[in-house]
C-alpha angles and dihedrals in degrees: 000000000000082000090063095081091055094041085055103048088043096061085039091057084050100050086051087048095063094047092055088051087053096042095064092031087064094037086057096050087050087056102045084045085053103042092053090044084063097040086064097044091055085049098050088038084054096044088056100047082058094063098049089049093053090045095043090055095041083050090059090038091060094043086057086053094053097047093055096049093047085053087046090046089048094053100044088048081054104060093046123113109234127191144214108337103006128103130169120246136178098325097334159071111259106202096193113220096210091067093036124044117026117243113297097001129102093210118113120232115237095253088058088048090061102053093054093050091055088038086053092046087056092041086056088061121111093249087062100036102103093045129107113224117215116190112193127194123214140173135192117249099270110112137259095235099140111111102222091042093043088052091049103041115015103214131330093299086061092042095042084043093061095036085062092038089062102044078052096053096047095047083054085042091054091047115277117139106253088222087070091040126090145167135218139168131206094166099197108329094087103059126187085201145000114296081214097096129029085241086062093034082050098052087046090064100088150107112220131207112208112170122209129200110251121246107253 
């Protein structure tokens, strides 16, 4: 009977034992969970890093891209001849309003005419057939209050909407495909000048002809 205490804290050593054994078995298999949670998380975190880098350097590839066929663009509008009432501006063809469409009409005079179909006879030329053509329509900042010109028109997006309308339809009508061909109207807010002055109201009034490189 005096062997009973010792039989009992024995079995009691071994039960702790065995929770113990279970306890860090438990803990381990937390860990090991855990490591390989984060071990994903740095290879997805890698892989994604991976990505950023390589569209962060085609980003800059294609800005350089950019940048080279707007300075090609620029170059070849530069060496065109252009005729009565266009003049070539930053990166682009000005059609002035002044010289080509009478005040409050959207209809181009003959002599303008003219000059876009001999602009449109360059732009059909090898070194421009693979290039887009945007025409975009702008105003001052004087009204449009004349009755006639009001019904017609609306205000100065209708009017710079049709100005360009017009410079596109004669560039189709002079040969150029329709599919390269787009308009586009800003009316006055997106000024050349300041429409301070008539010399800045003067230089508003314009359709403009930027080309673009078409996508291969």
């Amino acid at each position: 009977m005096k062997t009973l205490p010792l039989v009992v804290t024995l079995g009691c050593g071994i039960l702790l034992a065995s929770c113990n054994g279970r306890t860090t078995s438990i803990a381990n298999e937390e860990l090991r969970a855990e490591n390989e949670r984060l071990t994903a998380e740095l290879t997805a975190a890698t892989q994604e890093n991976s990505i950023i880098a390589k569209q962060r350097d085609e980003a800059r590839m294609e800005n350089q891209r950019l940048k080279e066929q707007i300075r090609g663009i620029s170059k070849q509008l530069a060496g065109l001849n252009l005729g009565y009432g266009l003049s070539f501006g930053d990166g682009h063809i000005s059609v002035s309003q002044d010289l080509a469409f009478s005040k409050g009409s959207d209809a181009l005079n003959e002599r303008a005419k003219a000059a876009i179909h001999d602009l449109a006879r360059q732009l059909k030329g090898a070194d421009y057939a693979d290039t887009h053509i945007i025409v975009v329509g702008h105003t001052d900042t004087t009204p449009v209050v004349k009755p006639t010109t009001r019904e017609k028109f609306g205000d100065n997006f209708g009017l710079s909407a049709m100005r360009s309308a017009s410079v596109v339809r004669e560039l189709v009508k002079a040969g150029i495909s329709g599919k390269r061909v787009r308009g586009a109207f800003r009316g006055e807010h997106s000024p050349a000048k300041s429409n301070t002055t008539a010399d800045g109201k003067k230089a508003n009034r314009r359709v403009e002809i930027f080309l673009h490189v078409a996508e291969k």
